[in-house]
C-alpha positions in Angstrom: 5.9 -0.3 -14.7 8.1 2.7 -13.9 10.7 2.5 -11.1 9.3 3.3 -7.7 10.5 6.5 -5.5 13.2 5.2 -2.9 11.0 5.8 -0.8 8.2 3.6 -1.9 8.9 -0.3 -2.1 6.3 -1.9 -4.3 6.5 -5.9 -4.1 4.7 -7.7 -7.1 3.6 -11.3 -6.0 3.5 -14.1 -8.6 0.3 -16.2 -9.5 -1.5 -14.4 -6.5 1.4 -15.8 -4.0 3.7 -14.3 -1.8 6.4 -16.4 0.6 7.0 -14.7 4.2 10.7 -14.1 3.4 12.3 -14.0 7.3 15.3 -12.0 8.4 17.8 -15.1 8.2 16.5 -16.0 5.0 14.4 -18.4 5.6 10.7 -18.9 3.7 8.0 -18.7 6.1 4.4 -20.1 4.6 2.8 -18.5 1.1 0.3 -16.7 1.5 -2.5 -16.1 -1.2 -2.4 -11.9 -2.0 -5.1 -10.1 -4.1 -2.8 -7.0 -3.6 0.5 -5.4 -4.5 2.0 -4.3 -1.7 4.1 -1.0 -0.9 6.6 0.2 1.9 5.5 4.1 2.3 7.7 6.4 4.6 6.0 9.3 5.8 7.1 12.4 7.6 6.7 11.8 11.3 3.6 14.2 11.9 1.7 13.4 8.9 2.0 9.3 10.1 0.8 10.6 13.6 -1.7 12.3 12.1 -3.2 9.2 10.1 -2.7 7.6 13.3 -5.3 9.3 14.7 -7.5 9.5 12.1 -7.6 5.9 11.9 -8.3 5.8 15.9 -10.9 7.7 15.5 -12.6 5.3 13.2 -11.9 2.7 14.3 -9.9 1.1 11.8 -6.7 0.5 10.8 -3.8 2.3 9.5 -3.3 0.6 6.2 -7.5 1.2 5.3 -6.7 5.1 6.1 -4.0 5.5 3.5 -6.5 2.9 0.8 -9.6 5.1 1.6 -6.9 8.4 0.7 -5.4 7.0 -2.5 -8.7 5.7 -4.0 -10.0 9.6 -3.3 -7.2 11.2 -4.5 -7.5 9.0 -7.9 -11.4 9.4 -7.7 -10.5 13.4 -7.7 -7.5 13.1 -10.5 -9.4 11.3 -13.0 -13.0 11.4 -12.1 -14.9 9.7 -14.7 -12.7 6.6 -15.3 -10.9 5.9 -12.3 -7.8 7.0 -14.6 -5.0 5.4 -16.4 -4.3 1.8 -16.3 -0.7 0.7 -16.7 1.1 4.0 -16.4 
């Protein structure tokens, strides 16, 4: 997998698990994860602007940004969902 942007934190889990690492250093409770997940930074208006898009409906922040990736994949490489493993 290529390095991520510095802006972009991508945290790979292990076995589908991911400990709940706290400030101090301390290991809160695993937690099963189906998901990789990423840190995104985002210029103050366009987050304000997903902000209200995911007001409006009705769901949550995190689902806006899913729903735009998946499209913008859907639009790169429409027949396959595109490259694996890149």
């Amino acid at each position: 997998m290529a390095s991520s942007p510095i802006w972009c934190n991508v945290v790979k889990t292990v076995s589908g698990t991911m400990a709940v690492r706290m400030g101090d250093g301390r290991n809160m409770k695993a937690q099963t994860a189906a998901a990789v997940r990423a840190s995104i930074s985002f210029p103050p208006d366009v987050y304000e602007t997903l902000e209200v898009i995911a007001r409006e409906k009705k769901v949550s922040l995190a689902w806006v940004v899913r729903e735009a990736a998946e499209k913008y994949i859907a639009d790169k490489w429409p027949l396959f969902g595109g490259p694996k493993g890149e």
